[in-house]
KETOR-73250 format. One record per residue: residue number from 1; residue in one letter; x, y, z of N, C-alpha, C in turn. Coordinates in Angstrom, 1 decimal. Layout:
<rs>
R   resi   resn      n_x      n_y      n_z     ca_x     ca_y     ca_z      c_x      c_y      c_z
R    NUM      A        X        Y        Z        X        Y        Z        X        Y        Z
...
</rs>
This chain:
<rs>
R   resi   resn      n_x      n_y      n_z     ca_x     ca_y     ca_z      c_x      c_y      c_z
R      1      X    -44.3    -66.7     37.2    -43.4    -65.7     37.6    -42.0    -65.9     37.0
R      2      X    -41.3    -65.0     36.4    -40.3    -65.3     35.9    -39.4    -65.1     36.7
R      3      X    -37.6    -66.3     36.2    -37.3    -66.4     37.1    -35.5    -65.5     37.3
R      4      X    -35.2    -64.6     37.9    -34.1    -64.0     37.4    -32.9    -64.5     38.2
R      5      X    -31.5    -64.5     37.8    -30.4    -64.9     38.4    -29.8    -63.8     38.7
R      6      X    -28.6    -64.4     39.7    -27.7    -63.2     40.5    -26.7    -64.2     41.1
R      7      X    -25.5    -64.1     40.5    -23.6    -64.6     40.8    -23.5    -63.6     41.9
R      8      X    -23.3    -64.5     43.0    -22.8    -64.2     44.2    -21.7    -64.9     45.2
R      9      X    -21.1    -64.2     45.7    -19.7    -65.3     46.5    -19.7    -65.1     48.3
R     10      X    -19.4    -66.1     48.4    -19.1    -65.8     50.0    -18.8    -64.8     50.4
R     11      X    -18.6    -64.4     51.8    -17.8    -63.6     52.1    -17.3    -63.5     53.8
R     12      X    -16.1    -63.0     53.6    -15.3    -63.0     54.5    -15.1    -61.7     55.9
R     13      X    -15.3    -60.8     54.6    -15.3    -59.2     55.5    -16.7    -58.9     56.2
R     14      X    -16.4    -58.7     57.5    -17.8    -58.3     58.5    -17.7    -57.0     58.9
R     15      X    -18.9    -56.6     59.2    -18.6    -55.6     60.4    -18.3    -54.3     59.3
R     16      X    -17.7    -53.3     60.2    -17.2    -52.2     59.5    -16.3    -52.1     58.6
R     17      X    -15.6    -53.1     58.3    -14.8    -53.3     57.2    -15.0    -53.1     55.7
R     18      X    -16.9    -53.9     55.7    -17.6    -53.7     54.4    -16.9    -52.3     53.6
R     19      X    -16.9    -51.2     54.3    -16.6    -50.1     53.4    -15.5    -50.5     52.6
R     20      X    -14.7    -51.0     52.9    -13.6    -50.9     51.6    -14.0    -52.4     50.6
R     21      X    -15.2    -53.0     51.0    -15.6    -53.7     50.0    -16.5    -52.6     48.8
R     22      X    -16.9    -52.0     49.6    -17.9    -51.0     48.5    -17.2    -50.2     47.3
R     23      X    -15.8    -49.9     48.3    -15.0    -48.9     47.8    -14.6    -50.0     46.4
R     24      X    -14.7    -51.1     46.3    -14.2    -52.2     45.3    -15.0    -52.6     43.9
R     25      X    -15.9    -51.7     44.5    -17.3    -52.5     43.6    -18.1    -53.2     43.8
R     26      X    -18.5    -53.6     45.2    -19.1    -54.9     46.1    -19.5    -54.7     47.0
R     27      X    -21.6    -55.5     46.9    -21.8    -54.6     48.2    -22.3    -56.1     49.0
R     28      X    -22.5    -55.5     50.2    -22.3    -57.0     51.7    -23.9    -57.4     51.3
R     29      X    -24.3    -58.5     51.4    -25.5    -59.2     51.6    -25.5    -60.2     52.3
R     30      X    -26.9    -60.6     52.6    -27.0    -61.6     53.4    -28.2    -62.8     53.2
R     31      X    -28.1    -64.0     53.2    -28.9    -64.6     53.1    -29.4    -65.7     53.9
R     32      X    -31.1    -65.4     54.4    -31.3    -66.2     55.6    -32.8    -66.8     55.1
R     33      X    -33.2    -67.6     55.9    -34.5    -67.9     55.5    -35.1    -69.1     56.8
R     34      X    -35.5    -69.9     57.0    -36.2    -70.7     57.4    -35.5    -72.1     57.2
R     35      X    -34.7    -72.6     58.7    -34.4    -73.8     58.4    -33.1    -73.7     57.7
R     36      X    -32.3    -72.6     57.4    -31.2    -72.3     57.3    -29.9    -71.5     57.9
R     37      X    -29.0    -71.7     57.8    -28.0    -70.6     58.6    -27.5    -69.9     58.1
R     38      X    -27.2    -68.5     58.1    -27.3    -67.3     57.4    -26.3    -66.8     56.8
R     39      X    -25.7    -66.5     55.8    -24.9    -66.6     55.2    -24.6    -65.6     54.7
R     40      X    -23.1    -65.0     54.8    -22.8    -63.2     55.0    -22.4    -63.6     53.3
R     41      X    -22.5    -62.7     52.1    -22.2    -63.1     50.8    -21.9    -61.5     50.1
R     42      X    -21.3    -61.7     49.4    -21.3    -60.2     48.9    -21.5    -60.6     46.7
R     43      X    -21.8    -58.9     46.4    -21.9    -59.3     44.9    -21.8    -57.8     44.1
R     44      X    -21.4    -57.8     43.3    -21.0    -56.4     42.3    -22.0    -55.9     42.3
R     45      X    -21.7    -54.4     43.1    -23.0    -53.4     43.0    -23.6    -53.3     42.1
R     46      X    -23.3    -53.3     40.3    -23.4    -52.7     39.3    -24.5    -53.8     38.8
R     47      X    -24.2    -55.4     39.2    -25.1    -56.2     38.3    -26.3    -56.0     39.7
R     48      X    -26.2    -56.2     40.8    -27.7    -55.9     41.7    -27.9    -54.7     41.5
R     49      X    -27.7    -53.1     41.0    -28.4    -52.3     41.1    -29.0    -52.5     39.8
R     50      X    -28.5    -53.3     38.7    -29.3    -53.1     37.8    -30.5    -54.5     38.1
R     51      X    -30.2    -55.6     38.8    -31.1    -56.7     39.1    -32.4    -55.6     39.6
R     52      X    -32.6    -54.5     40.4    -33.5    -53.9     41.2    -34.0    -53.3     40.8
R     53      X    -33.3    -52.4     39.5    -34.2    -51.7     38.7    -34.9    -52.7     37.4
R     54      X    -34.7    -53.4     37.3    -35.9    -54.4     36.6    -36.6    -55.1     37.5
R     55      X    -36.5    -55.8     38.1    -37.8    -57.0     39.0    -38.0    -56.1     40.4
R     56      X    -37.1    -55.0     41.4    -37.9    -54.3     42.1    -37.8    -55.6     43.3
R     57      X    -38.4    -55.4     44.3    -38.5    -56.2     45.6    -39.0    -57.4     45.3
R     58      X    -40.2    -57.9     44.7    -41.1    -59.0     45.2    -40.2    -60.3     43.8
R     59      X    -39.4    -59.6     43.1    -39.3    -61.1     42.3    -38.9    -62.4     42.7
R     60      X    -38.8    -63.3     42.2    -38.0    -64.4     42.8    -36.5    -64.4     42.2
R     61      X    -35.8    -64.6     43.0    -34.1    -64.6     42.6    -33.4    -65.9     42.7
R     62      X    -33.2    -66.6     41.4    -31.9    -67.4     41.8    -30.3    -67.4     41.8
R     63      X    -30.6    -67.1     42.9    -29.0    -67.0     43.6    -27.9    -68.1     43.2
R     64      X    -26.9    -67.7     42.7    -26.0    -68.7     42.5    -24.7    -68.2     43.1
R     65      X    -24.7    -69.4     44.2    -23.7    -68.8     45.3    -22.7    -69.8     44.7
R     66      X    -21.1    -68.9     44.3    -19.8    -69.9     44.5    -20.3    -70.7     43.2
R     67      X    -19.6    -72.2     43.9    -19.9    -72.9     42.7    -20.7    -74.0     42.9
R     68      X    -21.8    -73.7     44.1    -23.0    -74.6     44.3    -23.8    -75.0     43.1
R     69      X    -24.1    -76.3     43.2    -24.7    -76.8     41.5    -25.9    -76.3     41.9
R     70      X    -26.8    -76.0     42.5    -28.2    -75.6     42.6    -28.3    -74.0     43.0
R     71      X    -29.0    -73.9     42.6    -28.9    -72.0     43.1    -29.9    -72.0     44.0
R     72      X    -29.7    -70.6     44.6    -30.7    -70.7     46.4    -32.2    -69.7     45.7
R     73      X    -33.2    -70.2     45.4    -34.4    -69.3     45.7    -34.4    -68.4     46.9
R     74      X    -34.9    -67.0     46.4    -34.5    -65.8     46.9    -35.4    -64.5     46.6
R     75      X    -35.9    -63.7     48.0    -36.6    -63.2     47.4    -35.8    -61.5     48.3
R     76      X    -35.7    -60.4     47.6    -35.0    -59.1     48.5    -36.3    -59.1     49.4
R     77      X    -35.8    -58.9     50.8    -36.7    -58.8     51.7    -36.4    -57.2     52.1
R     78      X    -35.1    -57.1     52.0    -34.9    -55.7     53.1    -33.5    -54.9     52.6
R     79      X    -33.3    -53.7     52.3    -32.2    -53.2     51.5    -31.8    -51.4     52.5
R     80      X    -30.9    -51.0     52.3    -30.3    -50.2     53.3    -29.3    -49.1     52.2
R     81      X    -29.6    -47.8     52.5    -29.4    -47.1     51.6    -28.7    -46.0     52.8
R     82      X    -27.9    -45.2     51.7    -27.3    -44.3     52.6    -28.2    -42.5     52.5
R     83      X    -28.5    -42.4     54.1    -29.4    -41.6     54.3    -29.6    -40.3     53.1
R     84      X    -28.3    -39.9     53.1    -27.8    -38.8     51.8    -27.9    -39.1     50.5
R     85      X    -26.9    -39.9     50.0    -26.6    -40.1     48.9    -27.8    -41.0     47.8
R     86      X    -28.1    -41.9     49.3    -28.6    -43.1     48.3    -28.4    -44.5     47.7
R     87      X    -26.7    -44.0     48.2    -26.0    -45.4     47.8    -26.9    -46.7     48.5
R     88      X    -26.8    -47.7     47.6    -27.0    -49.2     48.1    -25.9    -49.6     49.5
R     89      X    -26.1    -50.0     50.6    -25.1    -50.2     51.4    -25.2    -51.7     51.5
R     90      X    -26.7    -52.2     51.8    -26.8    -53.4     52.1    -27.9    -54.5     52.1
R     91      X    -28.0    -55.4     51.2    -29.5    -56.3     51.0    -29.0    -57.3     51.4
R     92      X    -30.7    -57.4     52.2    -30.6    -58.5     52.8    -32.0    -59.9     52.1
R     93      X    -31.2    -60.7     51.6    -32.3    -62.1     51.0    -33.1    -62.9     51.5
R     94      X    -34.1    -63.3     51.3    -34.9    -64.1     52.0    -34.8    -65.4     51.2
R     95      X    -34.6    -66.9     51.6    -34.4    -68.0     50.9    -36.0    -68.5     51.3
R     96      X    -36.7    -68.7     50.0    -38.4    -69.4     50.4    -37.8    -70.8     49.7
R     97      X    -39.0    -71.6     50.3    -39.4    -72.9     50.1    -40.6    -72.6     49.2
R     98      X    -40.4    -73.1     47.7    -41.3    -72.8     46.5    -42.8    -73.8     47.1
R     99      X    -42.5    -74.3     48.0    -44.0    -75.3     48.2    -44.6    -74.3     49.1
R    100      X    -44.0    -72.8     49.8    -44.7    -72.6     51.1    -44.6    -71.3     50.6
R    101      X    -45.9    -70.9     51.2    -46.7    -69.1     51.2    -46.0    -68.4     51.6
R    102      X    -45.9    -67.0     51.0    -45.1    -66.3     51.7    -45.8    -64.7     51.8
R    103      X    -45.5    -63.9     52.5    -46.3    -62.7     52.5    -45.5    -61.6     52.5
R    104      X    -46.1    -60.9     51.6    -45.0    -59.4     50.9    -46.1    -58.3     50.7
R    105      X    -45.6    -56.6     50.7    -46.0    -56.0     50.1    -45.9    -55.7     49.0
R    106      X    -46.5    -55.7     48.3    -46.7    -55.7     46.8    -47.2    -54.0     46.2
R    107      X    -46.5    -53.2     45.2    -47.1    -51.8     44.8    -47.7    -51.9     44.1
R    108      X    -48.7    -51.0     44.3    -50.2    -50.7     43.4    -49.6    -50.0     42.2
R    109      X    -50.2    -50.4     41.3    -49.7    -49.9     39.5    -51.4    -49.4     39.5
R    110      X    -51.0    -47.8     39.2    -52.2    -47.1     38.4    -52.1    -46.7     37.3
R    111      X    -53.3    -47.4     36.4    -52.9    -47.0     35.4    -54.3    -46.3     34.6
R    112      X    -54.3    -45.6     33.5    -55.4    -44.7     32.8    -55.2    -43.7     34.0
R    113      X    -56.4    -42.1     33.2    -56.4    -41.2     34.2    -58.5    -41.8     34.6
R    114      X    -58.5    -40.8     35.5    -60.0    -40.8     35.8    -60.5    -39.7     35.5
R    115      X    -61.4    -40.3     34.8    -62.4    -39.3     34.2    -62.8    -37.8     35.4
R    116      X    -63.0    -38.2     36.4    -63.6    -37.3     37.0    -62.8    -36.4     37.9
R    117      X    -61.1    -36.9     37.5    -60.5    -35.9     38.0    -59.6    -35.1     37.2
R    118      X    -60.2    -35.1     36.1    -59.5    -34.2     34.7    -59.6    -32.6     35.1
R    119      X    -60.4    -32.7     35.3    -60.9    -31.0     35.7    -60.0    -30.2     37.1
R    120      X    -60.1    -29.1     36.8    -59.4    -27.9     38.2    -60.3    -28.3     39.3
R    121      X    -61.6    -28.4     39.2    -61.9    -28.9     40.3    -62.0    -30.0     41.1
R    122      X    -61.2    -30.6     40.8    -61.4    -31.7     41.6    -60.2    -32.3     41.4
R    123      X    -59.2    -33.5     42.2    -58.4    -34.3     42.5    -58.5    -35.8     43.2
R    124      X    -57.3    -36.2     42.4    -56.7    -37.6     43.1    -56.5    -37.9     44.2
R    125      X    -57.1    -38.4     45.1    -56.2    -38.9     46.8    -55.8    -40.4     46.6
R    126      X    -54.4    -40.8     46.9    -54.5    -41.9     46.6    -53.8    -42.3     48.1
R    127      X    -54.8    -42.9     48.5    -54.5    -43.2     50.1    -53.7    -45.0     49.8
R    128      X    -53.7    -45.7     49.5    -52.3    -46.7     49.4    -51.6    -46.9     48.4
R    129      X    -50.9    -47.1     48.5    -49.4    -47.7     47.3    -49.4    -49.1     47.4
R    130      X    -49.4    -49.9     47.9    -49.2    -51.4     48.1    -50.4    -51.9     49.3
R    131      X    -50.4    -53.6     48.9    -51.3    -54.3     49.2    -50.2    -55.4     49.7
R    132      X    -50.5    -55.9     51.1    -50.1    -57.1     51.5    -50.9    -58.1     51.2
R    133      X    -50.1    -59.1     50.7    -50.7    -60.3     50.0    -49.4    -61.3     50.4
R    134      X    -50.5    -62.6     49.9    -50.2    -64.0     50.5    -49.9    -65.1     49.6
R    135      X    -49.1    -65.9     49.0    -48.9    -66.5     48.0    -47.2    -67.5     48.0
R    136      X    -47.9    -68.2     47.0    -46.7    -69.3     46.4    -45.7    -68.3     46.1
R    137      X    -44.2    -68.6     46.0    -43.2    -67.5     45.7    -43.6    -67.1     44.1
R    138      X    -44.1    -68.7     43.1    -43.5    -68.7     41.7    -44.6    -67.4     41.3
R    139      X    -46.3    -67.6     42.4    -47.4    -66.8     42.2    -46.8    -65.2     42.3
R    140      X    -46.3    -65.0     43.4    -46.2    -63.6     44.0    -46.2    -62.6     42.9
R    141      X    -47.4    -61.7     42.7    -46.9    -60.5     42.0    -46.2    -59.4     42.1
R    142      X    -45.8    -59.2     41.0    -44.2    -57.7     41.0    -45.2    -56.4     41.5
R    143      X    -46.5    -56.2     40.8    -47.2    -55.2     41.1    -48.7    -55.5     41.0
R    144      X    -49.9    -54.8     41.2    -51.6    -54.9     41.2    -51.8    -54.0     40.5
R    145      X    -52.4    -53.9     39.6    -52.6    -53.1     38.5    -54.2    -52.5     38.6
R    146      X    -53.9    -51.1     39.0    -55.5    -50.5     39.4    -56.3    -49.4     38.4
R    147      X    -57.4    -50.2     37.6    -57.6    -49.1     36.5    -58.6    -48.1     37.3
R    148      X    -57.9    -46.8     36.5    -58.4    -45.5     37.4    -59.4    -44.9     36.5
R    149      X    -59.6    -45.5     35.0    -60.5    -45.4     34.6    -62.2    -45.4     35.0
R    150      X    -62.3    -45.7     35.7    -63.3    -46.5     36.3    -64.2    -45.0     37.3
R    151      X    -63.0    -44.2     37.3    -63.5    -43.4     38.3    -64.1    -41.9     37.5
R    152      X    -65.1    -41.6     37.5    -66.0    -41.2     36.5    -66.8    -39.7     37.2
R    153      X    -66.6    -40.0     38.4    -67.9    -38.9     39.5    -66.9    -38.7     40.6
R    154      X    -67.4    -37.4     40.8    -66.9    -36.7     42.0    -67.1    -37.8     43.1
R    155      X    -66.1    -37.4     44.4    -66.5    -39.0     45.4    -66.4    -39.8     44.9
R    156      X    -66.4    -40.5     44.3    -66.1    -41.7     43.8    -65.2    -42.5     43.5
R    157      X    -64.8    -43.6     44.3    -63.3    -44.4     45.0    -63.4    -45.7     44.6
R    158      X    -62.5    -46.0     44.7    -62.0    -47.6     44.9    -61.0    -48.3     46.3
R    159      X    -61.9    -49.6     46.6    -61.5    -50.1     48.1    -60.8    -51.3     47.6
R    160      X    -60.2    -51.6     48.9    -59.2    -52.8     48.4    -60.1    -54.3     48.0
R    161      X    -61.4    -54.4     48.1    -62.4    -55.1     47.8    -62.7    -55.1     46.1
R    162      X    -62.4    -54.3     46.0    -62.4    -53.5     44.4    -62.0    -54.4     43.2
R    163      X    -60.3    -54.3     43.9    -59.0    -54.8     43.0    -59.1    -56.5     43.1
R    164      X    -59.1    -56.7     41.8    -59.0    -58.1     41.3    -57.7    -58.6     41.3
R    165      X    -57.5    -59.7     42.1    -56.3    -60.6     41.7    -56.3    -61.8     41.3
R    166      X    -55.3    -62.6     40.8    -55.5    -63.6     40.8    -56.0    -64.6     42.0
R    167      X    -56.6    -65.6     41.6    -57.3    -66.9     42.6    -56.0    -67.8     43.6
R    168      X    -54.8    -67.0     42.9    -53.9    -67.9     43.8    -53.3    -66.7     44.1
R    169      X    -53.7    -65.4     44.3    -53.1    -64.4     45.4    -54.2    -64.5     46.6
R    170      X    -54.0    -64.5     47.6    -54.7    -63.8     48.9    -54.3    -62.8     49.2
R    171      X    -55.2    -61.5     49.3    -55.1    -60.2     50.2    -55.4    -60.2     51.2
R    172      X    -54.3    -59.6     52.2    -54.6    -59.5     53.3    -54.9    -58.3     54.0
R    173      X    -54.8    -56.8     53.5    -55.0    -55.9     53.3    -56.5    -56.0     53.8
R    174      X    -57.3    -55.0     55.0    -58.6    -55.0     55.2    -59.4    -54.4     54.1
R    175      X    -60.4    -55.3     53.6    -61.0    -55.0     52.2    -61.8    -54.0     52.3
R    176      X    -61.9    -53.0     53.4    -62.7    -52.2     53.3    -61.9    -50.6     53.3
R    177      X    -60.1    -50.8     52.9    -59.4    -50.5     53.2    -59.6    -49.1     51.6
R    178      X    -59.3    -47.6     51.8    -59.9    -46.6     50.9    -58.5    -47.2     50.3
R    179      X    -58.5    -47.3     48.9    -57.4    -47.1     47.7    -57.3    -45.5     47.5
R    180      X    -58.0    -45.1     46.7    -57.9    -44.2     45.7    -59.4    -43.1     45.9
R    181      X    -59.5    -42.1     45.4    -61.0    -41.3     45.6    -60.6    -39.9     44.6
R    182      X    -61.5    -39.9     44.2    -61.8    -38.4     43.5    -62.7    -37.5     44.2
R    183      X    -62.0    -36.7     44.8    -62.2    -35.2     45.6    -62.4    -34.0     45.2
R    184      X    -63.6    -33.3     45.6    -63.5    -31.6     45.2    -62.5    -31.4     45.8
R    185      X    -61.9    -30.0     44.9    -60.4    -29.4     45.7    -60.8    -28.8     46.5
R    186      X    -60.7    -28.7     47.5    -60.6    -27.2     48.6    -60.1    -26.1     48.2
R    187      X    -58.9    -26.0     47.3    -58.5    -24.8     47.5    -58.8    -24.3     46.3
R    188      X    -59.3    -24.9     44.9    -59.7    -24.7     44.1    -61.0    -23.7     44.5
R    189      X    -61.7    -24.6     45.0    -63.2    -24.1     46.1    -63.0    -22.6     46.8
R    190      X    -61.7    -22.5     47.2    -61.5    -21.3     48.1    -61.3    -20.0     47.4
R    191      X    -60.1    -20.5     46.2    -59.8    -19.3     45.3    -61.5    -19.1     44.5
R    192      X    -62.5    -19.7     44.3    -63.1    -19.3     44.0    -64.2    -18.3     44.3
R    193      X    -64.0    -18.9     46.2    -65.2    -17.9     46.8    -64.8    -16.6     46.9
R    194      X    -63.0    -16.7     47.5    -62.3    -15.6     47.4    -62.7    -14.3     46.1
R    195      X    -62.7    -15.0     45.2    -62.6    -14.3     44.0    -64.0    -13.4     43.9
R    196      X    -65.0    -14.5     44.4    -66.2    -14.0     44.4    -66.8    -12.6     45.5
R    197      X    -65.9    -12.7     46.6    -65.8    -12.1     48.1    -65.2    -10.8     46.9
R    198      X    -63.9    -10.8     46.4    -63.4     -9.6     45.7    -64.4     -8.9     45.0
R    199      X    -65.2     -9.8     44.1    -66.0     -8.8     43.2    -67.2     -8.4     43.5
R    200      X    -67.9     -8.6     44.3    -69.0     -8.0     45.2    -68.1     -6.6     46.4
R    201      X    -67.0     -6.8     47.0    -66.4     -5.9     47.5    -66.3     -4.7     46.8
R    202      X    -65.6     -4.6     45.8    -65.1     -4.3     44.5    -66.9     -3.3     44.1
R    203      X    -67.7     -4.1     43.9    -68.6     -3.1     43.0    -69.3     -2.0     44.0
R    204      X    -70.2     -1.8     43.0    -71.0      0.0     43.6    -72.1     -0.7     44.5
R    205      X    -72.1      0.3     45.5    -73.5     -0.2     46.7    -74.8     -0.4     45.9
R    206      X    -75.3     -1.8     46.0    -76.5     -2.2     45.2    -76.4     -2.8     44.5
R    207      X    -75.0     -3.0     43.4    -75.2     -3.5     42.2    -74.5     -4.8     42.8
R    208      X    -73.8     -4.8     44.2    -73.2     -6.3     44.5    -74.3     -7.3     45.1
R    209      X    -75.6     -6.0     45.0    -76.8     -7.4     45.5    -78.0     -7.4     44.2
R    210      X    -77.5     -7.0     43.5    -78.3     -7.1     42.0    -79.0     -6.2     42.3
R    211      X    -79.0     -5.0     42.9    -80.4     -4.0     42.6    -79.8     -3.1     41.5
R    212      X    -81.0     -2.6     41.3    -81.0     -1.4     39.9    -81.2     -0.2     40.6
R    213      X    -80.1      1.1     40.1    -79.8      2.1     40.5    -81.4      2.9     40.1
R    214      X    -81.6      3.6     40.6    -83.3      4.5     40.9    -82.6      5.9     40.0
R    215      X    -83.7      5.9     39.4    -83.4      7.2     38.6    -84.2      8.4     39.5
</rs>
């Protein structure tokens, strides 16, 4: 797992004050973990929103707080957005110990189309996005990569028993749990009977039950 950094500094301002840190360019974080004491830290919106659009939740982060010679292993546990806008308000870090397991949701990556739901008739359900799994931090995957190729026939699904991971991920996700499925459409189905309901309505008495007009 590759390993990415993030310059970060103490911090002083608590509480509702944060806003005129934001207003600065700097947003409030926090960093806590196991066997530590939690440490209020702040860091330039501009380098963490772009840290998030590359590695996303599950990476590992080394944090370099101040001018500590060692940087803190770190992983975004929890982040706070403003209901409207969107803005980043506030993330919060999780400090792991690289010898000890840790458990995250992890998002399902689909990739190819399925064969069997190319057609008007029929569709995609894709009943989960992410898998909880169990792992080394350095192990932890960014994403599970689900080929959708595979899916060929009407009904025809993939369960969390399915997806292959590596030998040093554990899923914890119940393996009997539906991923994905290719479905007849219903409404596809409906506009058609509909259509069919019209054109029997629509014709001459007899010819909507196939009989032949009597000379």
């Amino acid at each position: 797992m590759n390993r990415d950094e993030l310059k970060v500094s103490h911090r002083d301002v608590l509480g509702k004050k944060v806003r005129f840190l934001r207003r600065e360019g700097l947003t409030p974080v926090n960093l806590y973990g196991p066997n530590i004491e939690s440490l209020s830290l702040q860091v330039e919106t501009s380098l963490l929103k772009r840290l998030i659009a590359k590695v996303g939740r599950n990476a590992l982060i080394a944090l370099n707080v101040d001018s500590a010679k060692e940087p803190r292993m770190a992983m975004i546990r929890d982040m706070q957005r403003h209901p409207l806008t969107g803005d980043l308000l506030h993330v919060g870090f999780f400090q792991v110990e690289m010898t000890h397991s840790v458990k995250a949701d992890v998002p399902l990556l689909f990739l190819g189309e399925a064969p069997a739901a190319m057609t008007s008739h029929t569709m995609l359900i894709e009943n989960l996005t992410s898998l909880e799994v169990e792992a080394l931090p350095a192990n932890l995957p960014r994403n599970i990569v689900v080929d959708l190729t595979v899916l060929k026939e009407i009904n025809q699904s993939i369960h969390v028993r399915d997806i292959v991971v590596g030998e040093a991920v554990e899923v914890l996700t119940d393996p009997d749990q539906l991923v994905v499925k290719v479905m007849e459409s219903k409404v596809e189905k409906l506009i058609e009977e509909e259509a069919v309901s019209v054109e029997e309505a629509e014709a001459p008495p007899g010819e909507a039950e196939g009989e032949e007009k009597s000379e």
